[in-house]
C-alpha positions in Angstrom: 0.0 0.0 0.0 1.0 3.4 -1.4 0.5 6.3 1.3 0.1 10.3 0.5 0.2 12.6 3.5 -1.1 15.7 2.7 -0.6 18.6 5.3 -3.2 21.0 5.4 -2.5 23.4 7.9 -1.9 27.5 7.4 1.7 26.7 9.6 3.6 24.2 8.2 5.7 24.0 11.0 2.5 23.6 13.6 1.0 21.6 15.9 -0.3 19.2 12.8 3.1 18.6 11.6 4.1 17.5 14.7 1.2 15.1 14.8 2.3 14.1 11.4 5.9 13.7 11.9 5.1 11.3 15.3 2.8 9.0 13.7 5.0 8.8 10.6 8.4 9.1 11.9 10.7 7.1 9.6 9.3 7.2 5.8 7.1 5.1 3.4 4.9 7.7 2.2 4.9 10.9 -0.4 4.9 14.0 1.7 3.0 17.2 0.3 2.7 20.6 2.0 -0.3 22.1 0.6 1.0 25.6 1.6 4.3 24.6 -0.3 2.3 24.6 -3.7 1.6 27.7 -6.0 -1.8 26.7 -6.6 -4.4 29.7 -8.7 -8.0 29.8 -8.9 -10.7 28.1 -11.1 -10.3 29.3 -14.7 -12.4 28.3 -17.4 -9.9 29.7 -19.3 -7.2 27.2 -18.2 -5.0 30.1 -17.3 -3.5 28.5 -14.5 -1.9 25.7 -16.5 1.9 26.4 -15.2 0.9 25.9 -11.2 1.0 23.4 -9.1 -2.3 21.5 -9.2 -2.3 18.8 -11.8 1.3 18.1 -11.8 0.3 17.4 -7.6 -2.8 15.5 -8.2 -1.1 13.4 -11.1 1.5 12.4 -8.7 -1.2 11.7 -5.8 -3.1 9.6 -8.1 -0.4 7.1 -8.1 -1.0 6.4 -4.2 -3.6 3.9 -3.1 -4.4 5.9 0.5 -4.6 9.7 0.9 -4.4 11.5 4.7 -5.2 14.8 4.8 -3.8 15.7 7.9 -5.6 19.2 8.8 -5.9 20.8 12.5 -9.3 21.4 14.0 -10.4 24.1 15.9 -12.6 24.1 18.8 -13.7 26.9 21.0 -16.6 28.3 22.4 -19.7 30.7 21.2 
């Protein structure tokens, strides 16, 4: 089995990562910083062809298991 860890947090070096990085310590799976990739908007246009997205999701398509390892936030109203 193929693993993609996907970090989805607006600090790469947070609490997340640290998650991450504990319950993966030692390789075996494709890293990916979503904050790391240049990424544009929706264009009907295609004008974002030269970022980040397909050449990211071409490579993710090749892994059988996805984690999307993103922080939640819980507080009080």
């Amino acid at each position: 089995m193929t693993v993609a860890i996907l970090l989805a947090s607006s600090r790469s070096t947070g609490n997340t990562r640290t998650l991450v990085d504990l319950a993966f310590p030692a390789g075996g799976f494709s890293f990916e910083d979503i904050c790391a990739l240049d990424v544009g908007f929706y264009s009907y246009e295609n004008k974002n062809e030269g970022d980040d997205f397909l050449p990211r999701v071409r490579r993710l398509m090749l892994h059988q298991t996805w984690i999307i390892a993103t922080p939640l936030y819980c507080g009080t109203a």
